[in-house]
C-alpha positions as CSV (number, residue, x, y, z in Angstrom):
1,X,-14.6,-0.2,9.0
2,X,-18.1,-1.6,9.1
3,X,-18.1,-3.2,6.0
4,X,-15.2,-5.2,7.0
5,X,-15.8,-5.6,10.5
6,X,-17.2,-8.7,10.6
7,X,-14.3,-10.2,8.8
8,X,-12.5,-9.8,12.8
9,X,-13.8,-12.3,15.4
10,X,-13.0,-11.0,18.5
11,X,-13.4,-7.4,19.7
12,X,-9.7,-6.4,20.5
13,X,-8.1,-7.2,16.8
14,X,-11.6,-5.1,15.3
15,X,-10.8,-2.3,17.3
16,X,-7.0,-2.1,17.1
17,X,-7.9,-3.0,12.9
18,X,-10.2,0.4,13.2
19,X,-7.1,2.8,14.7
20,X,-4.6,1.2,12.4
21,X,-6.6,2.1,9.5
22,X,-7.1,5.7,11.4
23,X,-3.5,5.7,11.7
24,X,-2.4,5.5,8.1
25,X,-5.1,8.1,7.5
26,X,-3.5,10.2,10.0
27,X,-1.2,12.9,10.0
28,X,1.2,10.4,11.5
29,X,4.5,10.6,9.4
30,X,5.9,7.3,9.8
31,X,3.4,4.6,9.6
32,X,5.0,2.4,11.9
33,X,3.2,-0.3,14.9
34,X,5.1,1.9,17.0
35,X,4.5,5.2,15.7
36,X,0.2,4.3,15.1
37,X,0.1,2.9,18.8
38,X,1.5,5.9,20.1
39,X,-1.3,8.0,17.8
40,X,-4.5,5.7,19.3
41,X,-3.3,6.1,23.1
42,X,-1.6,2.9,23.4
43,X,1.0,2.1,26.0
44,X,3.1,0.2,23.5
45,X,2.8,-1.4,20.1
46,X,2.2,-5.0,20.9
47,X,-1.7,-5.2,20.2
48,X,-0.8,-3.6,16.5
49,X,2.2,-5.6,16.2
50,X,-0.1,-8.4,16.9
51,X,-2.9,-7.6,14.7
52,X,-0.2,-8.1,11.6
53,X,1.2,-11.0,12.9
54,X,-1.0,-13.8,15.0
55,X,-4.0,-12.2,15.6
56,X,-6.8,-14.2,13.9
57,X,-8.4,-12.6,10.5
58,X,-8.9,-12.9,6.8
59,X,-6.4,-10.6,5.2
60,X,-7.9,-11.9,1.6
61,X,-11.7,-11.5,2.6
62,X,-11.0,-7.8,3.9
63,X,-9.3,-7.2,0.4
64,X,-12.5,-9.0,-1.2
65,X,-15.1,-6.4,1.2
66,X,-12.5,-3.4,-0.5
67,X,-12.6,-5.1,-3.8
68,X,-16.6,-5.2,-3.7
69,X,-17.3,-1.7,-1.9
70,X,-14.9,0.2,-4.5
71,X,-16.9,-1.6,-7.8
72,X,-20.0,-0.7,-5.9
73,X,-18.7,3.2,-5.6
74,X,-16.7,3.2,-9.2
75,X,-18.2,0.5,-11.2
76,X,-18.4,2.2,-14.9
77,X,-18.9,0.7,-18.4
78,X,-15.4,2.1,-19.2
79,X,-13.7,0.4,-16.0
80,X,-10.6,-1.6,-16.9
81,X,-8.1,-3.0,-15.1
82,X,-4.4,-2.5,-14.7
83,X,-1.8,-4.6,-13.3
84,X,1.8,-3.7,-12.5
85,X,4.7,-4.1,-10.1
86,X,6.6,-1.6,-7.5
87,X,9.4,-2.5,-5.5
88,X,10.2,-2.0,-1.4
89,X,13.3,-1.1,-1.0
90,X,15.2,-3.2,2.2
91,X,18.1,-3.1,4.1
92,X,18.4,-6.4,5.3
93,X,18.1,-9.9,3.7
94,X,15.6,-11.3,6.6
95,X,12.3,-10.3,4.8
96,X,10.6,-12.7,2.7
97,X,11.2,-12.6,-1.7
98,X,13.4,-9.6,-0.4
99,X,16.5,-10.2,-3.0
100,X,18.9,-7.6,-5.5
101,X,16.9,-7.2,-8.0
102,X,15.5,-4.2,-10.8
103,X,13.0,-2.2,-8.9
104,X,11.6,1.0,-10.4
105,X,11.6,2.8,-7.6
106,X,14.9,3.6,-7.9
107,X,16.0,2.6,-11.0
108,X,18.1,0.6,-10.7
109,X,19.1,-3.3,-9.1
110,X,18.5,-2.7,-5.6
111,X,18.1,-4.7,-2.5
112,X,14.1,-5.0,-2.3
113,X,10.8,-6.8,-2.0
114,X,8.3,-6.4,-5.1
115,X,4.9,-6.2,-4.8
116,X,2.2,-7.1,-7.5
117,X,-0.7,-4.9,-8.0
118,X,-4.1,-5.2,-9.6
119,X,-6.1,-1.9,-9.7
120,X,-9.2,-0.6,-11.0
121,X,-9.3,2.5,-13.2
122,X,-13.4,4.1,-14.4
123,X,-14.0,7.6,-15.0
124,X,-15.1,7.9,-11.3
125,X,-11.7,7.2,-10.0
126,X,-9.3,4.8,-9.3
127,X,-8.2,2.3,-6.6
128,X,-6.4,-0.7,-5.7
129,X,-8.1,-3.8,-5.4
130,X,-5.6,-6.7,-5.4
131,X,-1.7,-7.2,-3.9
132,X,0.8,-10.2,-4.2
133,X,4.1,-10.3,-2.8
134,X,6.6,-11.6,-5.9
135,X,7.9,-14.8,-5.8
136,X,10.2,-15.4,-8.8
137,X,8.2,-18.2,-10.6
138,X,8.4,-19.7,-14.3
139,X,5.2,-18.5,-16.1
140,X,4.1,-18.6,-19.4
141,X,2.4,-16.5,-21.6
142,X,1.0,-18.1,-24.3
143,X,-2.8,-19.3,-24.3
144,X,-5.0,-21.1,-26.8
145,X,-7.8,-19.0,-28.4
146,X,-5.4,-16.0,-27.6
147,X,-5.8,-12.2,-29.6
148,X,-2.2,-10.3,-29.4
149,X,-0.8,-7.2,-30.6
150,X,2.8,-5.2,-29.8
151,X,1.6,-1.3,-29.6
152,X,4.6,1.1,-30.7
153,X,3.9,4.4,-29.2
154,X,6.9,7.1,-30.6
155,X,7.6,10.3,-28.5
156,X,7.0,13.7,-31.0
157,X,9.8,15.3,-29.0
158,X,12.3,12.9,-28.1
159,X,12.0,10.3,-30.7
160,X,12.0,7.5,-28.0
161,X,9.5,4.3,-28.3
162,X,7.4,2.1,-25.7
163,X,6.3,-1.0,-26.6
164,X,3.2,-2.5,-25.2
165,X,2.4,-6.2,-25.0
166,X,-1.8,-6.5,-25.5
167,X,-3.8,-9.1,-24.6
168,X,-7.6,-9.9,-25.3
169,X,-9.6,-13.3,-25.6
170,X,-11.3,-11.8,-28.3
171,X,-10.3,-9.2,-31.4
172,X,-10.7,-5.4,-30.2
173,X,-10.0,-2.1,-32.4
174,X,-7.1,-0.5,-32.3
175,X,-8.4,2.5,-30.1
176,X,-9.8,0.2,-27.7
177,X,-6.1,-1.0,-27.7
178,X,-4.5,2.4,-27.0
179,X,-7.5,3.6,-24.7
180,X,-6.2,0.5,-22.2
181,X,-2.7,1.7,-23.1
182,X,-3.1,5.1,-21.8
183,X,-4.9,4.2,-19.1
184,X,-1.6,2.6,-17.4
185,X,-0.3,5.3,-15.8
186,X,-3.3,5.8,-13.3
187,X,-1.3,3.0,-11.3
188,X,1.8,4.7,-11.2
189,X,0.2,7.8,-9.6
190,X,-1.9,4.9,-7.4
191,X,1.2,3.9,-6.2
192,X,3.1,7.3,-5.4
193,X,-0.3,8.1,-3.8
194,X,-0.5,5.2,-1.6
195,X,3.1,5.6,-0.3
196,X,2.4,9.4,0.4
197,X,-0.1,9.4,1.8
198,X,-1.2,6.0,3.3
199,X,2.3,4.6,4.3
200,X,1.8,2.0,1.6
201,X,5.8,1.3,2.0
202,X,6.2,2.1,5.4
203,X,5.6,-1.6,7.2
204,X,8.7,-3.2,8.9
205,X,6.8,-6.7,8.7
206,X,9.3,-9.1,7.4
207,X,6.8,-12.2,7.1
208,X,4.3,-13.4,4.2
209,X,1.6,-12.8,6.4
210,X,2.8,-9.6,8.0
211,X,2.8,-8.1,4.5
212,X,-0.5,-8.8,3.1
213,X,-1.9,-8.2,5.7
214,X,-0.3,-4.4,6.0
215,X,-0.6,-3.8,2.6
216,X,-4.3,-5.0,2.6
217,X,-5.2,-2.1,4.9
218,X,-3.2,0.6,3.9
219,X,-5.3,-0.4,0.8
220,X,-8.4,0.0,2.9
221,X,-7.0,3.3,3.5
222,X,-6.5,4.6,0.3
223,X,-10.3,3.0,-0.5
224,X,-11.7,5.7,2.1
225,X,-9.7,8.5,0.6
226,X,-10.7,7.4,-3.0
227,X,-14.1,7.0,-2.2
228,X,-14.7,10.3,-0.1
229,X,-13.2,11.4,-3.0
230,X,-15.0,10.8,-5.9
231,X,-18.4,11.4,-4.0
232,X,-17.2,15.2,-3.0
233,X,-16.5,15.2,-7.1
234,X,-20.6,14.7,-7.2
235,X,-20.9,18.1,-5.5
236,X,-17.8,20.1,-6.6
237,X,-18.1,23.8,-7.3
238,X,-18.2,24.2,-10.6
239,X,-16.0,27.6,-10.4
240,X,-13.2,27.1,-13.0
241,X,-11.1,28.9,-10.7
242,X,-11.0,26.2,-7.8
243,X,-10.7,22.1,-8.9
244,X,-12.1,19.8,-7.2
245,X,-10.5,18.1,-3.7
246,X,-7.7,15.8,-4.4
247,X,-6.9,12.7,-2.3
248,X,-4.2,14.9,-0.6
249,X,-6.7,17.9,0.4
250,X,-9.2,15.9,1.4
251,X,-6.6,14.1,4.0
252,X,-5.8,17.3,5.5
253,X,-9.8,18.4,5.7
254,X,-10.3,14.9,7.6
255,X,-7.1,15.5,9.5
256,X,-8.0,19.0,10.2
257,X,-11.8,18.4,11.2
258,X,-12.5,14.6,12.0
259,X,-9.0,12.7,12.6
260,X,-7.3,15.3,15.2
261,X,-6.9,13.3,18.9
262,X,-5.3,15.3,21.4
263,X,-3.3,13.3,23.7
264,X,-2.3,14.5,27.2
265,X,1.5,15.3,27.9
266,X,2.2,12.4,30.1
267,X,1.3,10.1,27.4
268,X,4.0,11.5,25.0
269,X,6.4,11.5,27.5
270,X,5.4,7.8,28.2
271,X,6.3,6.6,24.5
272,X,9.6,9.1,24.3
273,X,10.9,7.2,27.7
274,X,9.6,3.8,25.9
275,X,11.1,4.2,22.6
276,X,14.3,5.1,24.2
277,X,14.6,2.2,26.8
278,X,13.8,-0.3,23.4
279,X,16.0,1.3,21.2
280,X,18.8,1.5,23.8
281,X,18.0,-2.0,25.2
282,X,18.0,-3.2,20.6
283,X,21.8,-1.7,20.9
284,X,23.0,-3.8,23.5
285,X,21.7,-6.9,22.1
286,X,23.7,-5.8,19.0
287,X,26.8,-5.0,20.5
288,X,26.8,-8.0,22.4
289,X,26.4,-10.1,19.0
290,X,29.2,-8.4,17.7
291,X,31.1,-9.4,20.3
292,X,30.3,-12.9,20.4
293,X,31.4,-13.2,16.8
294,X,34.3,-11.5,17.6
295,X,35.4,-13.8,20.3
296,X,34.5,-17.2,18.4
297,X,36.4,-15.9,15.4
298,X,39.4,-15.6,18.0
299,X,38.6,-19.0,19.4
300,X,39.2,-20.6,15.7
């Protein structure tokens, strides 16, 4: 957290910044305000609740600080950048650019927010580095000066083709061409990555702000693990028996040796009676909606 934590004026929203990030680290299975409060020794989840919603910070200069320190720790000649969309799936139709639309996490049209990603992909490892909630806009995709091709890739087995749209201000060989291509999936398994093991879809934000702002430090997140990472890879055994740690293994070690907090019984008892009283005190005020409804529909 110290390289970002100057991007936090005050003291409180620094450290509640610093266990949120612990949090989605954590062993915590639901990354929730509620759920991360509980985790740091909170007595309830307003000061994390309030760190994605009012509290006053830069949620684009933190993702600059990420954007830098990961270049810093990855930056290769053979670097490139990828950029592609994955969808949150929602109930509700209260969240913002939330909408039935296609997402590919499941497939099909679903009810669901989109998010926009921009990672970075080098021999050293791989990361996110950039986030944009969609907003369906006209764009175009034509520019002066412009180099394109359409790569047909043809499955041996199956038969079946992929087509891929290439860009480049300038002419590039062909291998350069399919080198980029292949390089795409890293940001698929960024993406399954960051929802297992950072909570990357497990906000229940429904504002602009809210978003970005988790999704810029479950990103932070993921930047630890990545980084950690790619440095034990410096000093992996070279036994071809063992393989080096994966982002998953080395979440457990720092769960296991550096991330543990024990908290005292009364304290878990605490949030138990807390979540309780809230969740019972959230179905009243729905069952007395339902009623009101009921009754003016009578009324007409």
């Amino acid at each position: 957290m110290a390289r970002v934590a100057d991007r936090f004026a005050r003291a409180e929203p620094r450290r509640t910044a610093a266990a949120f990030v612990e949090g989605l680290l954590s062993s915590v299975e639901r990354k929730t305000c509620w759920s991360l409060a509980e985790r740091a020794g909170h007595g309830d989840p307003q000061a994390m609740q309030r760190l994605l919603r009012t509290a006053l910070w830069d949620a684009d200069a933190v993702r600059d600080d990420v954007r830098a320190w990961l270049v810093q720790q990855l930056g290769h000649p053979e670097g490139v950048l990828i950029t592609d969309e994955t969808g949150f799936l929602k109930k509700g139709l209260g969240s913002v650019g939330v909408q039935r639309q296609y997402t590919g996490t499941a497939g099909r049209v679903e009810n669901a927010q989109v998010g926009v990603f921009l990672a970075y992909v080098s021999p050293l490892g791989r990361a996110l580095i950039d986030r944009r909630l969609y907003l369906w806009a006209w764009i175009t995709t034509s520019l002066h000066g412009e180099h394109r091709w359409l790569l047909i890739r043809r499955n041996h087995s199956t038969g079946e083709l992929a087509f891929y749209l290439c860009w480049s201000p300038k002419p590039v060989p062909l291998h350069t061409l399919v080198t980029v291509a292949g390089s795409r999936w890293s940001i698929e398994e960024l993406f399954q990555t960051g929802k297992g093991q950072v909570g990357l879809d497990h906000y229940q934000v429904r504002g602009w702000t809210g978003w970005h702002r988790f999704i810029t430090l479950a990103m932070l997140a993921l930047a630890v693990l990545t980084v950690l990472t790619a440095a034990s890879a410096e000093h992996a055994d070279s036994d071809p028996e063992i393989i080096a740690l994966t982002v998953a293994e080395l979440r457990r070690l720092l769960n296991a040796f550096v991330l543990a907090l024990p908290l005292p019984p009364a304290h878990t008892l605490h949030w138990s009676t807390w979540r309780r009283t809230s969740q019972a005190r959230a179905r009243r005020s729905h069952y007395q909606r339902r009623l009101s409804h009921h009754a003016s529909r009578q009324v007409k």
